[in-house]
N, C-alpha and C positions, 0 to 999 in steps of 0.2 A: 761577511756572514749572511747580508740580508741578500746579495747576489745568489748566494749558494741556497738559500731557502726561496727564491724564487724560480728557480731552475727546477727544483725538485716538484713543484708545487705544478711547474709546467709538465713534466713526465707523467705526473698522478693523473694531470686530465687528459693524456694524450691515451694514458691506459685504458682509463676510463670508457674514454670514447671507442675505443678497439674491445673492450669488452661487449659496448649496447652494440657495435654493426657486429660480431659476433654472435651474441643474442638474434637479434634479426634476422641476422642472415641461417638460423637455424630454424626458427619461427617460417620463413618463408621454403625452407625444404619439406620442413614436414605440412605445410599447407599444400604445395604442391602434391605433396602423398596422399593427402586424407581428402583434397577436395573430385580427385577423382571418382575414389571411392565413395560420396557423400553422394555425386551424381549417378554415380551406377545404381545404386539403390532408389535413387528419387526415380529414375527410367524403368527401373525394374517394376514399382510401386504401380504407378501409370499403368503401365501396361498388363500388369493384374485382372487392376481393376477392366481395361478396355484392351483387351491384346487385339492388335493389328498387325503389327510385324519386327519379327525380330531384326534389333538395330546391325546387329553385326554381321548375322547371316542372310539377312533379306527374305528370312523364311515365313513364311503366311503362318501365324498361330488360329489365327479366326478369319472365315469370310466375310466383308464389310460389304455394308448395304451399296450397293452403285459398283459393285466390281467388274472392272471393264476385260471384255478378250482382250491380251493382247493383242497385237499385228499379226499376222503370219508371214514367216519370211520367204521368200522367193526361192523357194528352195522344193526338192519332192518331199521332204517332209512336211512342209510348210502347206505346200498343196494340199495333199492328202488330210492335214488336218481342216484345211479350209473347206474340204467336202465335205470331211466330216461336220461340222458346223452346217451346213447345210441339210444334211439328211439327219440331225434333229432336229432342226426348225422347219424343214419343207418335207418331212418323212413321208406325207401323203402323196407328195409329187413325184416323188422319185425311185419308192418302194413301195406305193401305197394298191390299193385294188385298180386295176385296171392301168396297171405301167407294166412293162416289159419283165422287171422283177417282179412285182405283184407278193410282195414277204410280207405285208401286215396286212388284214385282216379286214382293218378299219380306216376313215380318214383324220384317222389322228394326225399329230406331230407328236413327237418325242419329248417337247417342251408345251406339250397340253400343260403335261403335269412336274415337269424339270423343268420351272419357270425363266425367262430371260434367257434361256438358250442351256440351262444347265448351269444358271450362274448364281439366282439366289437364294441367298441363305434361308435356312429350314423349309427350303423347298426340294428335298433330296437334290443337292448341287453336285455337280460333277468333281468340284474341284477337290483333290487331295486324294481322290479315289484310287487312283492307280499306285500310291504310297501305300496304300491298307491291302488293298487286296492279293495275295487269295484269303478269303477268310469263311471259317464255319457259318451256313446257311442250313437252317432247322429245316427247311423244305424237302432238301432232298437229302438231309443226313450225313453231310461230307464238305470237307474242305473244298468250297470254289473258289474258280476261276472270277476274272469280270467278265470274258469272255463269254461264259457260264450266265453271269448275274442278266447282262446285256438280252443272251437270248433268251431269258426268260419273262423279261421285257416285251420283248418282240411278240413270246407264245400269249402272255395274259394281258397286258394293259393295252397292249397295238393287235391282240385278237388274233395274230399272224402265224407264221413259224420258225425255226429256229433258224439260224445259216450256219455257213462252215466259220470256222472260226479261222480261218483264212482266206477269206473275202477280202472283195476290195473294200465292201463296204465294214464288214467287221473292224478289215485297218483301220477306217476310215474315222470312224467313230472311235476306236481306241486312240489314235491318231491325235483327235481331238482332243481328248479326254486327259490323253498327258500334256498336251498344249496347256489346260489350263492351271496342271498340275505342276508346270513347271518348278516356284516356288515352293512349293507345300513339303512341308517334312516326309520323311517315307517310313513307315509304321506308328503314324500317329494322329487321329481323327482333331478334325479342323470344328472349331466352335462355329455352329454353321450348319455342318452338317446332320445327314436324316430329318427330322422333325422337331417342331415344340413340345416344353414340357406339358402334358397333359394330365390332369385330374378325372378319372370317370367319375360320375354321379354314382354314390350306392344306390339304384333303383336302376330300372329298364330303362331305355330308352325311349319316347313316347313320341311313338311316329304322325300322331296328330298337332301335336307342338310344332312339332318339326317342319311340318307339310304350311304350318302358317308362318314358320319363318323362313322357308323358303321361298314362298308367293312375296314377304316383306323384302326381303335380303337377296336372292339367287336369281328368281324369274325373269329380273330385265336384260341379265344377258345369258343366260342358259335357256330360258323362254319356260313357257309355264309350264309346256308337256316336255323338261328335259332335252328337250333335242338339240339344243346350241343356238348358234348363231354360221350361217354355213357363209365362207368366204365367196369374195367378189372378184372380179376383174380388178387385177392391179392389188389385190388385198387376199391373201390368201386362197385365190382360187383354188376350187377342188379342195379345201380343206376346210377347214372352221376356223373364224374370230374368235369362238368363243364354244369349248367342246360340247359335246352330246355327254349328259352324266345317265344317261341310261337310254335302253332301245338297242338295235342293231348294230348303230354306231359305237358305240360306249364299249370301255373294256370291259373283258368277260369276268366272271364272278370266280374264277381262281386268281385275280391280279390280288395286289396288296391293296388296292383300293377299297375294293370290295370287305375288306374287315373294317370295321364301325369303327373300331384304337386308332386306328390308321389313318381313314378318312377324316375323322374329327380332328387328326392332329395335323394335319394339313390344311384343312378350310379353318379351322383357329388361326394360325400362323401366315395365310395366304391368299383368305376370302376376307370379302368381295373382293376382286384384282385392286389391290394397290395399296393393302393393310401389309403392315411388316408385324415379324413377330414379336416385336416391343410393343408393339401399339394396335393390339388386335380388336375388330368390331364386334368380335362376338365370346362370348365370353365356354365356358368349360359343357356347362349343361347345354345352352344353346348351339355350339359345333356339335355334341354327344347328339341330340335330337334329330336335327336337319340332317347328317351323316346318318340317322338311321331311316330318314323318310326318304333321302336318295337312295339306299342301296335295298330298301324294300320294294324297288320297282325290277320287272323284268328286263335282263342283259343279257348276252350271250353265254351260251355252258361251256366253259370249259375241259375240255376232251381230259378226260383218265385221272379226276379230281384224285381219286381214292389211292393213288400212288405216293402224294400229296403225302409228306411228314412220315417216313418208314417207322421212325422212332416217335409214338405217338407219344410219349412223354415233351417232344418238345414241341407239337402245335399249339399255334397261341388258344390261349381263351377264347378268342372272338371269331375263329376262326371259323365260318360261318357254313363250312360243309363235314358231314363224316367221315370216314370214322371218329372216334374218339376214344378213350381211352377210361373215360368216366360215365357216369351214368343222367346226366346234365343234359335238358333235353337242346336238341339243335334251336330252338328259340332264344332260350337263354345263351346259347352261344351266341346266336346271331344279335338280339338285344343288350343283354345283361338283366341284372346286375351282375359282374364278377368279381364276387364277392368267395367265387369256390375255388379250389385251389385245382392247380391241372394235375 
């Protein structure tokens, strides 16, 4: 009998033990199931907070600081983008006054004002562009092109005129443009892009404020009368280190620069060369001011303003030439406060 209650007693703990690796061995199924999903959320959280790129699709959600061109491959598309690249960073050499093309106006570069080549962020960057567009433009009232956006580029910030939108250099520059788009989602704006967020001051602008934090902050390398810093041998020849923000050289006063919203929000986000838009030198009221004691100087006119917005309901506020729609005088457009509604 005691043989037979020791037997039994052996089976109980052999159950036993086939019950806990049972236990465990279901504990470790469902860990397997939950701890994936525990990680997809913690990656998801992350990247909320700082989106850089999507893990599975490789897709750019945000432009980061330091974002490098790729390569370009050996290839004729690869070429053509590599010119492209070129003629917005040497645009005065290669289309500028006095070259064989002779398309812009001015000796700008392309990346006066599309900093690093078109690369950084809330510097209107190139990248993602060719995913969004064609999209509604209040200027001329219609569904554009980039094709479109580019030559209008050309006609107000580069002074110039439009090309065929089947150029080499048109390719060329598109070329580019989805070179760096390759990544980037297609119908959906990259954190990054257009400009900083901007606060206007409720009050005018005060172009004598302005004009003292220019001399403090701008004049060492735009120089005190605006004219820039004009390139050397070896160093941008024929173009500028460092642009002309008014005068001859400078874009004409129908560019987007030329509105005070604009301008601020770009020298906030951009000025002095080497502030990022996280960590800006100059603070809402101080871009608002110096943006209006730059664009209170004379710049070129550009040709046939008053075509400019067909539907006056959708010219900006600041929009610093007539017509208008309201009875606001062009000061207060050109200044503010905008405090009025359009």
């Amino acid at each position: 009998m005691k043989q037979i209650h020791h037997d039994d007693q052996g089976v109980a703990d052999i159950k036993g033990v086939l019950r806990y690796v049972k236990i465990l061995a279901v504990l470790c199924v469902l860990l397997l199931i939950i701890l994936p999903i525990l990680l997809h959320f913690k990656i998801g959280n992350t990247e909320a907070k700082e989106p850089k790129e999507d893990i599975k699709t490789g897709s750019l959600t945000a432009i980061a600081a330091g974002f490098e061109i790729p390569p370009f491959d050996d290839t004729e598309e690869g070429k053509m983008a590599e010119y492209g690249h070129k003629l917005i960073t040497e645009t005065y050499a290669l289309i500028g006054p006095g070259t064989q093309k002779a398309i812009t106006g001015n000796k700008l570069a392309c990346s006066s004002c599309h900093l690093d080549g078109g690369t950084k962020s809330f510097a209107a960057p190139y990248i993602g562009l060719s995913g969004v567009f064609p999209i509604y433009i209040g200027r001329e009232d219609k569904i554009e092109s980039l094709e479109e956006r580019i030559n209008g580029c050309f006609e107000r910030s580069m002074n110039g005129k439009a090309i065929d939108v089947n150029s080499k250099e048109m390719r060329a520059i598109m070329s580019y443009i989805k070179h760096l788009s390759k990544d980037a989602p297609v119908g959906t704006r990259l954190k990054g892009q257009g400009f900083v967020d901007f606060k206007a001051p409720d009050r005018a602008a005060d172009i004598k404020k302005g004009a003292i934090i220019y001399k403090n902050t701008c004049a060492t390398c735009h120089g005190p009368d605006g004219g820039g810093l004009k390139g050397t041998k070896g160093n941008r020849e024929g173009g500028y280190v460092y642009p002309p923000l008014w005068g001859e050289d400078a874009y004409n006063d129908g560019a987007g620069m030329a509105r005070l919203l604009t301008a601020a929000r770009f020298i906030k986000g951009n000025m002095p060369l080497g502030v990022t838009h996280d960590a800006p030198l100059l603070s809402d009221e101080d871009a608002f001011d110096v943006a209006a004691y730059i664009n209170s100087h004379e710049r070129p006119v550009k040709a046939n303003r008053e075509l400019d917005y067909p539907n006056l309901a959708k010219k900006p506020v600041d929009c610093p030439y007539p017509p208008y729609q309201d009875e606001i005088s062009q000061e207060q457009h050109q200044l503010g406060p905008f405090t009025f509604k359009k």
